[in-house]
C-alpha positions in Angstrom: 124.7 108.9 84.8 125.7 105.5 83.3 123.1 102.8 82.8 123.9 100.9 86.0 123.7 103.6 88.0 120.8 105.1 86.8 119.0 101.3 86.8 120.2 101.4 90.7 118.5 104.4 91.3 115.2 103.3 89.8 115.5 100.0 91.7 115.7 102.2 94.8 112.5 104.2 94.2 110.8 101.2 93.6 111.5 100.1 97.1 111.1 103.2 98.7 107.3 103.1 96.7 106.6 99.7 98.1 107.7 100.9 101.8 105.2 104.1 100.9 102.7 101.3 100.0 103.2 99.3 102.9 102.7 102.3 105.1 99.7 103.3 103.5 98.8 100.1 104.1 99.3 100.3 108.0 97.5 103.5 108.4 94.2 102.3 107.0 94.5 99.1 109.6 95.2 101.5 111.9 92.4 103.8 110.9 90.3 101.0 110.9 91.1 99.4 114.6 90.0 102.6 115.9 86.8 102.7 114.0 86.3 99.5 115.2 86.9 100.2 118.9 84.8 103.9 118.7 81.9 101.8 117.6 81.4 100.5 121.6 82.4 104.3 122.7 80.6 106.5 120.2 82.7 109.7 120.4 81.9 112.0 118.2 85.0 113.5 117.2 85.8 110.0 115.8 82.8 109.1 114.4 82.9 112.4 112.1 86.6 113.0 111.1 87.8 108.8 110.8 85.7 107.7 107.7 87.3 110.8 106.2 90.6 110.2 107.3 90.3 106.6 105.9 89.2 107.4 102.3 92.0 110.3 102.1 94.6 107.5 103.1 92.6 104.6 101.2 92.8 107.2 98.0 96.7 107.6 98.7 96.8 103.9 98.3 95.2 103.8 95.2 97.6 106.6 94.0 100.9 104.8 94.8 99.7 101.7 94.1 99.5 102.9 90.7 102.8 104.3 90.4 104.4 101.7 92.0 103.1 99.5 89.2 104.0 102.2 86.2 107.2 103.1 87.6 108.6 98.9 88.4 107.0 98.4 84.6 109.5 100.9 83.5 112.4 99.8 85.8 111.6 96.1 84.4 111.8 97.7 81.0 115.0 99.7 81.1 116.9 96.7 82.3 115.5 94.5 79.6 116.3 97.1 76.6 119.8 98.2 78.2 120.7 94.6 79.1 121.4 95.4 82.8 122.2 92.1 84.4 124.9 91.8 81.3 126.4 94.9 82.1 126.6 94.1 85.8 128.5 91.0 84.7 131.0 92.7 82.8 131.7 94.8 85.9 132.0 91.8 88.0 135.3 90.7 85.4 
C-alpha cells in the first residue's frame, strides 16, 4: 500500500471513530430522555435496567473517545513524518 493510500485509509477510520463517537453520544441523550420521562411514571423495568444501560454506553464513550484521540495522533503523525500533503501535490502535477 503506498503512503497516500494508506494515509487515506487512516483518515477514513478516523471519521468512521468520530461518527462511532457521535453515536455514542446520541444514545446516552437518548438513555437519558427516557430516564428523565420514567421519573413521572416509575416503571420498574426502567428504573432497574436504564442506569445500567447508560454506564455500559457512557463506558463505550470513554473507550472510543480514547482511540479516536490515539489513532488521529498517529494519522497526524504519519502525514507529518511521510510528508503527505507534498506527496498529494506531486500527484496533482
Amino acid at each position: 500500500m503506498d503512503k497516500i493510500k494508506k494515509f487515506e485509509l487512516m483518515e477514513k477510520i478516523v471519521h468512521e471513530l468520530e461518527d462511532l463517537r457521535n453515536s455514542q453520544q446520541a444514545l446516552i441523550q437518548k438513555i437519558s430522555k427516557i430516564e428523565v420521562d420514567n421519573i413521572d411514571l416509575g416503571n420498574k423495568r426502567l428504573e432497574k435496567d436504564l442506569p445500567d444501560m447508560h454506564q455500559r454506553v457512557s463506558d463505550n464513550l470513554d473507550t472510543i473517545t480514547s482511540i479516536l484521540e490515539d489513532f488521529a495522533s498517529q494519522t497526524d503523525d504519519y502525514s507529518s513524518s511521510n510528508n503527505i500533503s507534498a506527496l498529494r501535490e506531486q500527484g496533482l502535477k
